[in-house]
C-alpha positions in Angstrom: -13.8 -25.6 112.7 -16.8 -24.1 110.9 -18.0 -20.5 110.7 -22.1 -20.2 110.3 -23.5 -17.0 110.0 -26.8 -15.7 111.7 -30.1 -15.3 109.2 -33.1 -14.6 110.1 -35.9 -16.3 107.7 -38.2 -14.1 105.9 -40.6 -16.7 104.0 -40.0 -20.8 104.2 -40.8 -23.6 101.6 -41.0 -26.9 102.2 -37.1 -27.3 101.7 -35.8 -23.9 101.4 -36.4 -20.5 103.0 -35.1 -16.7 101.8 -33.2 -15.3 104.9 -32.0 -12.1 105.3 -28.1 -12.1 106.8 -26.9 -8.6 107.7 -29.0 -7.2 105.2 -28.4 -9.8 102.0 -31.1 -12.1 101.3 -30.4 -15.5 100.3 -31.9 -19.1 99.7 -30.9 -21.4 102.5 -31.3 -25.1 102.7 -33.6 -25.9 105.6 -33.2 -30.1 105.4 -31.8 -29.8 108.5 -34.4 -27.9 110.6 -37.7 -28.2 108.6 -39.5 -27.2 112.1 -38.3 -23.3 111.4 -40.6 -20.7 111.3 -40.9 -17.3 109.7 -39.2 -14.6 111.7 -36.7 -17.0 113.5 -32.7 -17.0 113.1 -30.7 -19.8 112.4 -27.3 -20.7 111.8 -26.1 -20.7 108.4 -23.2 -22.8 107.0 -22.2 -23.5 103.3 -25.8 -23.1 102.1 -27.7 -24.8 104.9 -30.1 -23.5 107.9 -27.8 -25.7 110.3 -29.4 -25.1 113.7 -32.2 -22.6 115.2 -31.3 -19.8 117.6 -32.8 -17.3 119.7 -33.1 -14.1 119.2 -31.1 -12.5 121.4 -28.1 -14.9 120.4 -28.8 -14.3 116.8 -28.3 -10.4 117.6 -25.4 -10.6 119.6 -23.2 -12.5 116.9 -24.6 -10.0 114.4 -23.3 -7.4 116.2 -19.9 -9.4 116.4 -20.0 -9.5 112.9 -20.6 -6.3 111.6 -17.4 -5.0 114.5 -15.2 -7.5 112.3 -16.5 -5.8 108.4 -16.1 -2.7 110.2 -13.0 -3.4 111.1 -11.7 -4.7 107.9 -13.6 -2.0 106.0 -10.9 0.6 107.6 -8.1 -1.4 106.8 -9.0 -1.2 103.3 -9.1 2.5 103.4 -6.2 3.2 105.7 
């Protein structure tokens, strides 16, 4: 199984784009969906804009993800 990670894309080359994931920027491949536009999420993977996703879908993993850093943020302070 693989984990990707919800970005959205702040500015796009003609193979790359800078995303933003929970507040990191990054460079992300984009071979695999060259159609993507500035301000849309994708799914990122190892590198690599994987797969283009809607908003609301984008925001609701986010939110999954930050209860899990949360969560593990505690731990480290418990």
């Amino acid at each position: 199984m693989c984990v990707g990670v919800p970005a959205k894309v702040l500015t796009k080359e003609e193979y790359s784009a800078i995303v933003d994931v929970m507040g990191s920027q990054m460079t992300v491949g984009i071979i695999f969906v060259p159609e993507v536009e500035v301000g849309q999420y994708v799914i990122v993977h190892a590198g690599q804009a994987m797969s283009i996703i809607d908003e609301d879908s984008a925001l609701l993993s986010l939110e999954e993800w930050r209860k899990l850093d949360d969560a593990r943020n505690a731990e480290k302070t418990s």
